[in-house]
C-alpha positions as CSV (number, residue, x, y, z in Angstrom):
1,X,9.7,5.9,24.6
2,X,12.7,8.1,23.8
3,X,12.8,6.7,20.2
4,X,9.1,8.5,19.4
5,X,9.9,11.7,18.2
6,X,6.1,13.3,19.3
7,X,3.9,12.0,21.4
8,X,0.8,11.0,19.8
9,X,1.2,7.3,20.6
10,X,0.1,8.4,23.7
11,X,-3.2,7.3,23.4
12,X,-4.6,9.0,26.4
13,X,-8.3,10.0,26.3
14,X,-7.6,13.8,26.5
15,X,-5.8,13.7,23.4
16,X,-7.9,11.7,21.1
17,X,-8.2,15.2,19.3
18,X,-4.0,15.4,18.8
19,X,-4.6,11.9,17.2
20,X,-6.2,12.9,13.7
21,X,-3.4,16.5,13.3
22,X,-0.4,15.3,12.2
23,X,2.8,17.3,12.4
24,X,4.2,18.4,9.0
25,X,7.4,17.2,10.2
26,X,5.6,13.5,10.9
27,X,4.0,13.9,7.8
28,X,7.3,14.8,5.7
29,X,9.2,11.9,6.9
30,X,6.0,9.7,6.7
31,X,5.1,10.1,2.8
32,X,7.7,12.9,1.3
33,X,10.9,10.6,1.7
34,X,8.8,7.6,0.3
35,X,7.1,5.0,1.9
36,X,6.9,3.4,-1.1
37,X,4.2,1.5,-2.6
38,X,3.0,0.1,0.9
39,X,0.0,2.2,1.4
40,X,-1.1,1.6,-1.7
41,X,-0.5,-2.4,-1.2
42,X,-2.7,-1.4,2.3
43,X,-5.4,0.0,-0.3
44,X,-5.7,-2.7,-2.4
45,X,-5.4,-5.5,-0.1
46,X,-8.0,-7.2,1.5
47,X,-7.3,-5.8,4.4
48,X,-7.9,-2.3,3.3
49,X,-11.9,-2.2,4.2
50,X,-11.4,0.8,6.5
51,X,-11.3,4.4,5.3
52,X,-7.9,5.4,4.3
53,X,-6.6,8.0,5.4
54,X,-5.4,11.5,4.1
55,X,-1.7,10.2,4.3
56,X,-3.2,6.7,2.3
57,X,-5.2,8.6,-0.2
58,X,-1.6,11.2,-0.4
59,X,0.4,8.1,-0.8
60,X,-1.9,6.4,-3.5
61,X,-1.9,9.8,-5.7
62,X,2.1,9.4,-6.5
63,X,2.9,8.6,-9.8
64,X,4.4,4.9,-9.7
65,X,5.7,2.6,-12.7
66,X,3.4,0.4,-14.0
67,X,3.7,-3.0,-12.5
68,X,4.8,-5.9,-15.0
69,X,4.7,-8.6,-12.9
70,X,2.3,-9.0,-9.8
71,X,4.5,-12.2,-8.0
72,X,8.1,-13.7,-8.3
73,X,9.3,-17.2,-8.2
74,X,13.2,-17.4,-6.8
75,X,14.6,-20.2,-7.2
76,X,18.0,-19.9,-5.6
77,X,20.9,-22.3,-6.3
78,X,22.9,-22.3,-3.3
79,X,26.5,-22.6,-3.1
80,X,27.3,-21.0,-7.0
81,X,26.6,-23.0,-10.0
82,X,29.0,-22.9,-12.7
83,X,28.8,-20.5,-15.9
84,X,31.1,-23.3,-18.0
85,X,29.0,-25.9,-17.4
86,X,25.7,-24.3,-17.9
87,X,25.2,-21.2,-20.1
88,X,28.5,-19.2,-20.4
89,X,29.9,-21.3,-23.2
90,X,33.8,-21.0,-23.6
91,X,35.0,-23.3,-26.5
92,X,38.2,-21.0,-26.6
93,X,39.5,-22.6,-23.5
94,X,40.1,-26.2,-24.6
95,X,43.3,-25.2,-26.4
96,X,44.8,-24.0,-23.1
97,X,43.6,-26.6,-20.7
98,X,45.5,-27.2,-18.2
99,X,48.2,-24.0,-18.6
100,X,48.4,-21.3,-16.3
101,X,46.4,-18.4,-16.0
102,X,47.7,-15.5,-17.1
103,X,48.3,-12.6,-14.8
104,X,46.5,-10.5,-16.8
105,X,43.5,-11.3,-16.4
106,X,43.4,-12.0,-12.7
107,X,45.0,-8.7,-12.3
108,X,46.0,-9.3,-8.8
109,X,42.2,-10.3,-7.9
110,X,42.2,-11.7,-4.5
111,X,41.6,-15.4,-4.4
112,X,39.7,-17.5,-1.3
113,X,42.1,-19.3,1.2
114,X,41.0,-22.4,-0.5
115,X,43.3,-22.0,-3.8
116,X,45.3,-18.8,-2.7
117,X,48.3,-21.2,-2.1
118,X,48.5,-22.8,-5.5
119,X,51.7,-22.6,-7.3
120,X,49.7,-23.0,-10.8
121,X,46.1,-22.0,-11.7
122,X,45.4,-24.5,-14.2
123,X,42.6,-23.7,-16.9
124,X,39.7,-26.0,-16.9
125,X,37.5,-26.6,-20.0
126,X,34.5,-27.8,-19.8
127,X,34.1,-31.1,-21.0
128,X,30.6,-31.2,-21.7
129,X,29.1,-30.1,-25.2
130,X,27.3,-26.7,-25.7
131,X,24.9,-26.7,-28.3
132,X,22.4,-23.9,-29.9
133,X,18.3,-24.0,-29.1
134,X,15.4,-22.6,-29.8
135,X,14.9,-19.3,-32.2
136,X,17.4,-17.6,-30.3
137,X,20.3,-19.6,-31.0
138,X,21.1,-19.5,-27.9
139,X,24.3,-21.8,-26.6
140,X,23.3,-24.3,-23.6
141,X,25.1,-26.8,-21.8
142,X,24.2,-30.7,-22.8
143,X,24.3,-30.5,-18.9
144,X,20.8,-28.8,-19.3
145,X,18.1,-30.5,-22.2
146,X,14.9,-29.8,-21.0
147,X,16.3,-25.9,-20.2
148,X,17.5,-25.7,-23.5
149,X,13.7,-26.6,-24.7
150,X,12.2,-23.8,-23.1
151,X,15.4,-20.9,-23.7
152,X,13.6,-18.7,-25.7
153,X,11.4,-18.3,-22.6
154,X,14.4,-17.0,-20.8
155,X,16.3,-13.4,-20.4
156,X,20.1,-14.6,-19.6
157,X,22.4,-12.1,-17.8
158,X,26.0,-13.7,-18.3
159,X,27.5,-10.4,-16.9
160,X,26.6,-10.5,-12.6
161,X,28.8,-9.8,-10.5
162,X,29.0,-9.3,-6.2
163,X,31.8,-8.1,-4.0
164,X,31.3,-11.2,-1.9
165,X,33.9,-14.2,-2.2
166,X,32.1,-16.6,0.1
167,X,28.9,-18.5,0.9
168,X,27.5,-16.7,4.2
169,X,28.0,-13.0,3.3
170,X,27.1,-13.8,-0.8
171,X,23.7,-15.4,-0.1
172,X,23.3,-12.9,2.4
173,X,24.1,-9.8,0.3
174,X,22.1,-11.8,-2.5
175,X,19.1,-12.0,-0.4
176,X,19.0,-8.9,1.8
177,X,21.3,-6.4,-0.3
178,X,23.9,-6.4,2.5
179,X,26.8,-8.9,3.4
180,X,25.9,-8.5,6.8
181,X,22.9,-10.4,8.1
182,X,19.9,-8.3,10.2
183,X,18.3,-6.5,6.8
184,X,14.9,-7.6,5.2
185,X,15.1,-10.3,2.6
186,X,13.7,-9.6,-0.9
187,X,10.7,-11.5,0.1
188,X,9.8,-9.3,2.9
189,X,10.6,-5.7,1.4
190,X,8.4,-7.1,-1.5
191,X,5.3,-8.1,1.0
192,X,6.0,-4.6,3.1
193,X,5.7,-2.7,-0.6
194,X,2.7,-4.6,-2.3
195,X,1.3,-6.3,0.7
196,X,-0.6,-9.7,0.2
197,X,-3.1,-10.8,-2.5
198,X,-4.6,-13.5,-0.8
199,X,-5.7,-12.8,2.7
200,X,-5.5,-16.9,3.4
201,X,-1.6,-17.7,2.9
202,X,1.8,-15.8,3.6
203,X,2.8,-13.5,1.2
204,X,6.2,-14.6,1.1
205,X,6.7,-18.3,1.1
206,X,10.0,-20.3,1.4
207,X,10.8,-23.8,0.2
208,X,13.6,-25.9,0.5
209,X,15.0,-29.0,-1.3
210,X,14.8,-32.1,0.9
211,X,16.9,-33.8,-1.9
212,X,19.7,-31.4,-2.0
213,X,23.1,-32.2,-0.4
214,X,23.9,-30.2,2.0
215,X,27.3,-28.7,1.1
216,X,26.7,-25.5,2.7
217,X,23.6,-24.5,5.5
218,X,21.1,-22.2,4.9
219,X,19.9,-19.8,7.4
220,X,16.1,-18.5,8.1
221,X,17.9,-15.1,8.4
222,X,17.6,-15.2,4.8
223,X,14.2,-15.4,4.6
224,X,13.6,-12.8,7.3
225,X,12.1,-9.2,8.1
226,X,15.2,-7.7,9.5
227,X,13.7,-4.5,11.0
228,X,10.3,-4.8,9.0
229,X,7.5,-5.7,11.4
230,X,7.3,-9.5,11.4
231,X,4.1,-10.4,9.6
232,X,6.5,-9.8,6.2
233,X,8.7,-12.2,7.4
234,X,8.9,-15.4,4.9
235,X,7.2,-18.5,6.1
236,X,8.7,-21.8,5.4
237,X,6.6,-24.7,3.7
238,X,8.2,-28.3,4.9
239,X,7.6,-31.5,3.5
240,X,5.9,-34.2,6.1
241,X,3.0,-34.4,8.6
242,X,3.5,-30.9,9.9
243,X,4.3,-28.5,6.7
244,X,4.1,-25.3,8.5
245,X,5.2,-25.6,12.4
246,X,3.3,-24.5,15.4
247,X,0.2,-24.5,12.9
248,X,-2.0,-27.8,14.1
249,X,-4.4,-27.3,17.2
250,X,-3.2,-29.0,20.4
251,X,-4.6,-32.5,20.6
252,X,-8.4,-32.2,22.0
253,X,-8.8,-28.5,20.6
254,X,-11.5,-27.4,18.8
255,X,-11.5,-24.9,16.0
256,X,-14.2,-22.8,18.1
257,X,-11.8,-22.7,21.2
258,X,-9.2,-21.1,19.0
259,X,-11.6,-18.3,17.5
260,X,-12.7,-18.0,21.1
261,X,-8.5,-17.9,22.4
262,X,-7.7,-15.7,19.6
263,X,-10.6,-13.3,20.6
264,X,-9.4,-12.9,24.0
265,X,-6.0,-12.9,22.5
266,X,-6.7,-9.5,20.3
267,X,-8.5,-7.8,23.4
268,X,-5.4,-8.5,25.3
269,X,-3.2,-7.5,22.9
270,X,-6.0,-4.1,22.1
271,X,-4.8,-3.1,25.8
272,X,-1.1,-3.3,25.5
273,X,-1.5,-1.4,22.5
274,X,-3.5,1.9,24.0
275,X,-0.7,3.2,26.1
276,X,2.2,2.4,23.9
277,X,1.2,1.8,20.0
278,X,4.1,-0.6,19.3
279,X,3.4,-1.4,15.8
280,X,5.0,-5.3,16.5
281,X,1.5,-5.4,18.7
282,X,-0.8,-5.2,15.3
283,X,1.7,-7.2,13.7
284,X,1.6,-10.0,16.4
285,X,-2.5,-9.8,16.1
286,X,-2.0,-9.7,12.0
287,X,-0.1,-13.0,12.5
288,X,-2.5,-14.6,14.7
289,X,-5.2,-14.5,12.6
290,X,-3.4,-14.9,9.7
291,X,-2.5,-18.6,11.1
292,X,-6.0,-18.9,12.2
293,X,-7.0,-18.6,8.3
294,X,-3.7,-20.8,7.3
295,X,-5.2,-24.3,9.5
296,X,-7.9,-24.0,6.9
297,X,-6.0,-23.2,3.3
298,X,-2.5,-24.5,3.4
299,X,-3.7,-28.3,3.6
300,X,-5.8,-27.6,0.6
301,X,-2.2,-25.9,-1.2
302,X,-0.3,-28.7,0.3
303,X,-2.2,-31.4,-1.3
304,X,-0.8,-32.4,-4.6
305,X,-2.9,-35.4,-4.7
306,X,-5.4,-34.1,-7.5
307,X,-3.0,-33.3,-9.8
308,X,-3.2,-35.1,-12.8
309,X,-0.4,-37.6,-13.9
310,X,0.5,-36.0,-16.7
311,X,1.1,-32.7,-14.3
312,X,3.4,-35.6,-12.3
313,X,5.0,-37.0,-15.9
314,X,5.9,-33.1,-16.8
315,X,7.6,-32.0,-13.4
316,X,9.0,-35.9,-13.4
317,X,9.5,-38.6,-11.3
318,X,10.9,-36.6,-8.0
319,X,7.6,-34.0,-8.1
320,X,5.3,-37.2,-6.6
321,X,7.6,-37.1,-3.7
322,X,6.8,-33.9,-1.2
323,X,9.6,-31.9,-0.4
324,X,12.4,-32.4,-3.3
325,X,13.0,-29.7,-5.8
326,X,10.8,-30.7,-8.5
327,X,7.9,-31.1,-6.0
328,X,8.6,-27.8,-4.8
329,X,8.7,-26.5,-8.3
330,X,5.4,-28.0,-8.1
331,X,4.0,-26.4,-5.1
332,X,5.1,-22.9,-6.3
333,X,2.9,-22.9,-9.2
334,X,0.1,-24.2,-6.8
335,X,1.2,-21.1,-4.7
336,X,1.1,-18.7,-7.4
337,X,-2.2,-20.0,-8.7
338,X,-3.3,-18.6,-5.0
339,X,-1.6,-15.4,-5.4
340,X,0.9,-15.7,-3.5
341,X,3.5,-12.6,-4.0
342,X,6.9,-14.3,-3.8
343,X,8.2,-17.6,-3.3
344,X,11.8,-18.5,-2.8
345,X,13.0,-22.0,-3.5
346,X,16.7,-23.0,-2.0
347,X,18.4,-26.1,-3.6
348,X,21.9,-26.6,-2.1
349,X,24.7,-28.4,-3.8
350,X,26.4,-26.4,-5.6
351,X,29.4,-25.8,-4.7
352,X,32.0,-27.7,-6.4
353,X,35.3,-27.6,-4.9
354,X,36.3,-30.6,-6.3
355,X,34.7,-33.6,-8.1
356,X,33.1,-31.4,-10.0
357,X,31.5,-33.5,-13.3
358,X,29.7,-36.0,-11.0
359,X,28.6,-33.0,-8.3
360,X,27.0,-31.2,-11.6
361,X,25.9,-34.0,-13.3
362,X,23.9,-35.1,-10.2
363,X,22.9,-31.3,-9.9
364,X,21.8,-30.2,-12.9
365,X,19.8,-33.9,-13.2
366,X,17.9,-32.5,-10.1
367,X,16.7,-29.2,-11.5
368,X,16.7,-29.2,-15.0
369,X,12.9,-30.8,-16.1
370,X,11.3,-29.7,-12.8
371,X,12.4,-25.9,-13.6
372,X,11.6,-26.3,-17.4
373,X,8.3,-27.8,-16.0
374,X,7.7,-24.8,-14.3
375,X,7.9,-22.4,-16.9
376,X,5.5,-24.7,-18.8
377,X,3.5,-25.1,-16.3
378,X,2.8,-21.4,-15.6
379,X,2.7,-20.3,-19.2
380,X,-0.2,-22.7,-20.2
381,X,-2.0,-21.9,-17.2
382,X,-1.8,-18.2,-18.4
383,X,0.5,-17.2,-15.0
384,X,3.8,-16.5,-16.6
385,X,2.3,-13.1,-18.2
386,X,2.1,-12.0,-14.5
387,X,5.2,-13.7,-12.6
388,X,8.6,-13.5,-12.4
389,X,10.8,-16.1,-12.8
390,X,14.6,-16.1,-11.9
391,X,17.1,-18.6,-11.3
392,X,20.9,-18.6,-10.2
393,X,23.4,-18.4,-7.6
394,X,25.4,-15.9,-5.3
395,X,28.5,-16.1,-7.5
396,X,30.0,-18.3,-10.2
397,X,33.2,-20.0,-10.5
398,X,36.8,-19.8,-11.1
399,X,37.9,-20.5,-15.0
400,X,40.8,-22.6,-13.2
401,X,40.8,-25.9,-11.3
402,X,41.3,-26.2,-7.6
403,X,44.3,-28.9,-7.1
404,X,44.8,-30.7,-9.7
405,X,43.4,-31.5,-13.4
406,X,42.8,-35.3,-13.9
407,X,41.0,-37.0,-17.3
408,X,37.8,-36.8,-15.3
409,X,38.1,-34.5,-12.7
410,X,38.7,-31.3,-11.4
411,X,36.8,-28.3,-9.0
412,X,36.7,-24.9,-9.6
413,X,36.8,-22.3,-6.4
414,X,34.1,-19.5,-5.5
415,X,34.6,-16.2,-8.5
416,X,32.5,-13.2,-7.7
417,X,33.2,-11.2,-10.7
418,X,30.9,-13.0,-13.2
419,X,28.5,-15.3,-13.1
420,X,25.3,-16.3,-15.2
421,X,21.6,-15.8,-13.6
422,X,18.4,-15.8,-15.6
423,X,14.8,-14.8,-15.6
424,X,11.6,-15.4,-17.1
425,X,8.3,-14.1,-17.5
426,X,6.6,-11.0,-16.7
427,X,8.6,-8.1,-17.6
428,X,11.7,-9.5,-19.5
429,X,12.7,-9.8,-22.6
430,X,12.6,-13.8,-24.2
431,X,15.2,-15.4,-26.0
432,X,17.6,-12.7,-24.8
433,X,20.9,-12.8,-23.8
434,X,22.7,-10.1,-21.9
435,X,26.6,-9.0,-20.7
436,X,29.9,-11.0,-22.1
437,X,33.0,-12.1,-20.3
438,X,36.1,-12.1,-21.7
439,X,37.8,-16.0,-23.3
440,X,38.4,-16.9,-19.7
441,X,34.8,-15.8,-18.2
442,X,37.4,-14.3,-15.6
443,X,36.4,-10.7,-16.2
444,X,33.1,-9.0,-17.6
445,X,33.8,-6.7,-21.0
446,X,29.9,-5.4,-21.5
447,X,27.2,-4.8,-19.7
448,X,28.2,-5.8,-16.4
449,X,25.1,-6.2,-13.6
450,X,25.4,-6.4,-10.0
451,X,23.5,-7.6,-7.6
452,X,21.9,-4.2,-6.4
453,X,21.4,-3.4,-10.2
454,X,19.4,-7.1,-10.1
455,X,17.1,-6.3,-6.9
456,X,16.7,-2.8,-8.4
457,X,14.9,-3.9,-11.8
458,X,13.4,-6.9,-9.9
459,X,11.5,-4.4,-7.9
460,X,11.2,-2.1,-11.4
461,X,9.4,-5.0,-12.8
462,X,6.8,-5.0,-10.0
463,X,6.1,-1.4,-9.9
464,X,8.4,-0.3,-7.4
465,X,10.9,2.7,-7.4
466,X,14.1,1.1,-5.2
467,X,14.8,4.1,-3.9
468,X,11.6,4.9,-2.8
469,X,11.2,2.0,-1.0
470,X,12.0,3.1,2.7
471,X,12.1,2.0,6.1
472,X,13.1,4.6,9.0
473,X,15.3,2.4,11.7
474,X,17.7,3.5,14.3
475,X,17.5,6.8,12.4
476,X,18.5,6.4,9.1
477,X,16.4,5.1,6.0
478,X,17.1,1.8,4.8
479,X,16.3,0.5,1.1
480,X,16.9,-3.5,-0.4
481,X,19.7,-1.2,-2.6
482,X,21.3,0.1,0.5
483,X,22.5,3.1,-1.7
484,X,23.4,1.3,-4.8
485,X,21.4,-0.1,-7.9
486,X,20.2,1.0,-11.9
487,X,17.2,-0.7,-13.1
488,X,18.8,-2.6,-16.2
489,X,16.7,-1.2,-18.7
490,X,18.2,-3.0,-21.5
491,X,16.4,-6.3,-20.6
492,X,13.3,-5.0,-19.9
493,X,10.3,-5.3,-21.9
């Protein structure tokens, strides 16, 4: 009880009175220092039938940005894709392939344990061709057709950058805004801000890539609440006979004897919460219900059966088989149609050590059409207007080769300091490309974006101030920007 600074959780029949005063010290911390959008989300959702209250209707009344974009589509490329083989194009470097890199632009940078030891650095050039598409001009990989088709759809930031040279703590700063894991993923600040549009499904749904190889693991830390109650947790989709776990009825169970369970359930958990008010108590009751409504809606999302072929012919071959990334590419849009607030795909693989033309031929081959498909798919349906699109990695890759150069091979190690990402859709501008890096893509020279400057003007775009968006734990208040990020106006619309 220690941790409640007054006691009006007491909910003691005396003191029913004490309930509906609130302390101006309660109330300061409670709306002054910024909860955000979240009542507001309360408001509009469907769960919002009840009166609000003063501190709702006080919280509603802030002046907030105008939202752009009302959902988000991540698709996240886990392990770090490479800018030379995919949209950083560097046609400089084939005169000094294979020589040394020069001090001067490493400028004693500090290099993983994987290539610290090497004698020489070599330079690698890309060997694939880059060519110019769309009205835009704009230089993409040969790695990439059916991307380069649909580039002037896209906002490309060459210039991101992250203080975080390996896989665990990148994807984890990418995802939460700290290297260390225990903070709230993207997903989850972004369904604690806006709350849910559709009272049937999660508002943050995760999918990942049955197809990819599985270079490096993924956590569900990254998908979780951290210290946000759990109901803004994100809840994995899975390909096969049980797509989200612990959601079927036990064999001989009726639907009726889970309404009547879950009745008795909520009284239960009604009592527990009178003496203490343990806000994980509503969120355990949210949830419950929540999955009640999910036995009935996700089979109906799941089922991809109805799409026409030519829905199967655009996402290609892989989309017909649940679970790979172009079937997931699929099932976002499904999601989205369903308002859905943000869904994060994962597709491992990336990270090429070594090997590196076959790994990104086999890569890119997996993601190209069923992304492009996506941003089709969404803009005829009238849905990219309103969503988000981004795509990329938690860092890029090192100019030079790890080991050795051969004809037709080489690697390239992990290089936080730049790396390309784009978006798409709601809120950014088309056919744009932002931030340069210098001959070597070793170093940024303009514009450079980092990741909390990202998660800033991702939560810009959906009408959220990032440093508004609080949450009090172990006394302190905690933001996705920690106390970092600028919105980046310059891409913005």
């Amino acid at each position: 009880m220690g941790h409640h600074h007054h006691d009006s959780r007491l909910r003691l029949p005396e003191m029913k009175d004490e309930d509906t005063r609130i302390d101006r010290r309660d109330f300061l911390t409670r709306t002054g220092m910024g909860l955000g959008a979240l009542a507001l989300g309360q408001l509009l959702s469907p769960f919002g039938a009840k009166a609000a209250t003063f501190e709702e209707r006080f919280m509603a009344a802030l002046p907030r940005i105008a939202p752009k974009a009302k959902k988000v589509v991540f698709l996240f490329m886990a392990g770090g894709p490479s800018q030379f083989e995919t949209f950083d194009y560097k046609p400089g470097l084939s005169k000094l392939q294979g020589t040394h890199l020069p001090d001067s632009v490493r400028r004693g940078q500090r290099l993983t344990g994987m290539s610290g030891n090497q004698a020489v650095l070599p330079v690698a050039s890309s060997p694939y061709q880059f060519a110019q598409h769309g009205k835009s001009r704009t230089w993409v990989s040969e790695l990439l057709p059916y991307t380069a088709q649909v580039v002037d759809e896209l906002c490309i930031i060459k210039s991101m950058h992250t203080e975080q040279i390996n896989h665990d703590p990148a994807i984890t700063f990418f995802q939460t805004g700290h290297q260390l894991p225990g903070r709230p993923s993207i997903g989850s600040w972004i369904s604690y801000g806006l709350g849910s549009e559709n009272k049937n499904l999660p508002a943050f749904v995760v999918l990942v890539s049955k197809n990819a190889s599985k270079d490096q693991p993924l956590y569900a830390r990254l998908w979780g609440n951290g210290f946000l109650p759990s109901e803004h947790q994100g809840v994995q989709f899975r390909s096969g006979p049980d797509p989200v776990l612990f959601l079927k009825d036990p064999e001989g169970y009726e639907g009726a004897d889970r309404q009547e369970m879950l009745d008795y359930l909520k009284k239960l958990n009604e009592v527990q919460n009178q003496p203490w008010g343990d806000p994980e108590v509503n969120a355990r009751i949210a949830q419950y219900e929540l999955a009640f409504r999910m036995q009935t809606s996700v089979p109906g999302v799941l089922d991809t059966s109805r799409e026409p072929d030519e829905v199967f012919d655009l996402y290609g071959p892989d989309s017909r088989d649940n679970g790979t990334y172009a079937a997931n590419c699929l099932m976002a849009r499904k999601l989205l149609e369903k308002d859905v607030r943000f869904v994060q795909l994962y597709h491992q693989g990336w990270d090429h050590h070594g090997s590196l033309p076959k790994g990104m031929e086999y890569q890119c081959k997996q993601i190209d059409r069923p992304t492009a498909a996506l941003i089709t798919d969404l803009k005829r349906r009238g849905l990219l207007d309103e969503t988000l699109v981004v795509w990329g990695g938690e860092f890029g890759r090192t100019v030079y080769s790890q080991g050795r150069i051969s004809p037709d091979n080489y690697g390239r190690d992990h290089h936080p300091r730049c790396f390309s990402l784009w978006m798409a859709g709601a809120g950014v501008k088309k056919g744009f490309s932002f931030g340069e890096t210098d001959e070597f893509s070793y170093n940024i020279v303009k514009n450079p974006v980092d990741v909390h400057d990202f998660q800033a003007t991702l939560l810009h775009i959906l009408g959220i101030d990032h440093e508004q968006l609080t949450y009090k734990f172990q006394g302190r208040r905690f933001r996705l920007t920690d106390v970092h990020g600028k919105v980046v106006k310059d891409i913005l619309t």
